[in-house]
C-alpha positions as CSV (number, residue, x, y, z in Angstrom):
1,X,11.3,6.2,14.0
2,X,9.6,3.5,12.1
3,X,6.5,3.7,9.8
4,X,3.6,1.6,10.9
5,X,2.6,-0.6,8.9
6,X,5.9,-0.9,7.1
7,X,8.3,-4.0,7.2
8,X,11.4,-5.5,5.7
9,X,11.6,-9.0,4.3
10,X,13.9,-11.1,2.3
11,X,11.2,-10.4,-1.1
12,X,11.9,-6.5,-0.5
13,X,9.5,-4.0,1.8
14,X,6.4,-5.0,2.9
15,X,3.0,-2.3,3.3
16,X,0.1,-3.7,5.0
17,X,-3.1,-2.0,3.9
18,X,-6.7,-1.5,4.1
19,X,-8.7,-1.1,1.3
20,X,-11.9,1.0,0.9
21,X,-13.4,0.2,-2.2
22,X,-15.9,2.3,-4.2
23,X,-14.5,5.7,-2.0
24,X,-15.5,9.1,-3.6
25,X,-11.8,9.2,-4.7
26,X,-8.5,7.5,-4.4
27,X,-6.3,8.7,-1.6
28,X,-3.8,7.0,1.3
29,X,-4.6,7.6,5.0
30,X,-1.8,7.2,7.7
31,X,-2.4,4.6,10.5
32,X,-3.8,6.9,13.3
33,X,-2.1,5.3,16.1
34,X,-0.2,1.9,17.2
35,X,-3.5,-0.1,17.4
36,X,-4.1,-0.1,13.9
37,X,-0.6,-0.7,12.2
38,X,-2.5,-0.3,8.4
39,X,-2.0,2.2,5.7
40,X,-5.9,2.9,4.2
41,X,-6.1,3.6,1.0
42,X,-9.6,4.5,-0.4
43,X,-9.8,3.5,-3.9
44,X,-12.9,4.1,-6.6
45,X,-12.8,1.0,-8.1
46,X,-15.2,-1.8,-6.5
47,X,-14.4,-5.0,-4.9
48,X,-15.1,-6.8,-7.9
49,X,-13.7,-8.8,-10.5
50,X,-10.1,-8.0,-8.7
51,X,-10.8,-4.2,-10.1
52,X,-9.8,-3.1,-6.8
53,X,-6.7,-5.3,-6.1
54,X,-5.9,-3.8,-9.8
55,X,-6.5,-0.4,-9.1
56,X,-4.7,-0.5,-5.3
57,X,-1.3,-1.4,-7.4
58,X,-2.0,1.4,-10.3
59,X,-2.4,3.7,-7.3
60,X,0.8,3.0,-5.3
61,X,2.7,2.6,-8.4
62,X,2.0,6.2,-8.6
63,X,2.4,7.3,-5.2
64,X,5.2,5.4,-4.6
65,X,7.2,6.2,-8.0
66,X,7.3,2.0,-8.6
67,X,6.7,0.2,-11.8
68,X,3.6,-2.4,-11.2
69,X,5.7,-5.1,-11.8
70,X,7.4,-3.8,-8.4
71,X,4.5,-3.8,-6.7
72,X,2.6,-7.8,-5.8
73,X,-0.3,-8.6,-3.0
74,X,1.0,-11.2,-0.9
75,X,-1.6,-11.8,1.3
76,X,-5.2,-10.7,1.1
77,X,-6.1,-11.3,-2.1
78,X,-9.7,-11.4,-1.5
79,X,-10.0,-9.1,1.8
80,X,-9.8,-5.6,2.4
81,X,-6.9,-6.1,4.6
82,X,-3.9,-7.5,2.8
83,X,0.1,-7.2,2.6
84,X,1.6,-5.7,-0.6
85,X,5.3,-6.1,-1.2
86,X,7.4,-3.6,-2.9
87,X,10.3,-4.9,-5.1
88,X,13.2,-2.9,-5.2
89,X,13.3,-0.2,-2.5
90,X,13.8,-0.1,1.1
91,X,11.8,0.6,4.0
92,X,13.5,3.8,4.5
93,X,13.2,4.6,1.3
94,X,9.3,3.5,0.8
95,X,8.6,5.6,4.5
96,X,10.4,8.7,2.8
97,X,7.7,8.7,0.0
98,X,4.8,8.0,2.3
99,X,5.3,11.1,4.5
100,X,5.9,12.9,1.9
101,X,9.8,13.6,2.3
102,X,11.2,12.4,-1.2
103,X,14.8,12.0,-1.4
């Protein structure tokens, strides 16, 4: 079954996301059903200065066991919502880490 908010494409996986800047502490929320497709990940940092765009690859670098030159935003630069692609690994692999099922 496939992840929402989780895609293939020729530049490797693609994880759409919504930030939440200046959150109590960092942490990644599951899309809760089909009508939102988007990961949320609440981050500390503000929206500000790209400190958050900074801080939302420094936290999926660690979640997701990549090296931040892996990880690039591809669109959304300057909203909360915004596509992230992940060099290097698969969907299947990124989905394993994201529901906790390493490999």
């Amino acid at each position: 079954m496939p992840v929402l908010g989780l895609s293939e494409s020729s530049e490797g996986c693609i994880l759409t996301v919504k930030v939440v800047p200046r959150a109590a502490n960092n942490a990644l929320v599951a899309p809760k059903d089909e009508t939102d497709e988007a990961w949320q990940v609440r981050l500390t940092a503000p929206a500000v200065d790209g400190k958050a765009n900074s801080a939302l690859i420094d936290f999926l670098s660690k979640c997701l066991k990549l090296r931040r030159r892996q990880i690039r935003i591809k669109l959304g630069e300057k909203s909360r919502r915004k596509a992230v692609i992940l060099e290097g690994v698969s969907a299947a692999e990124v989905q394993s880490l994201l529901l906790g099922n390493p490999s």
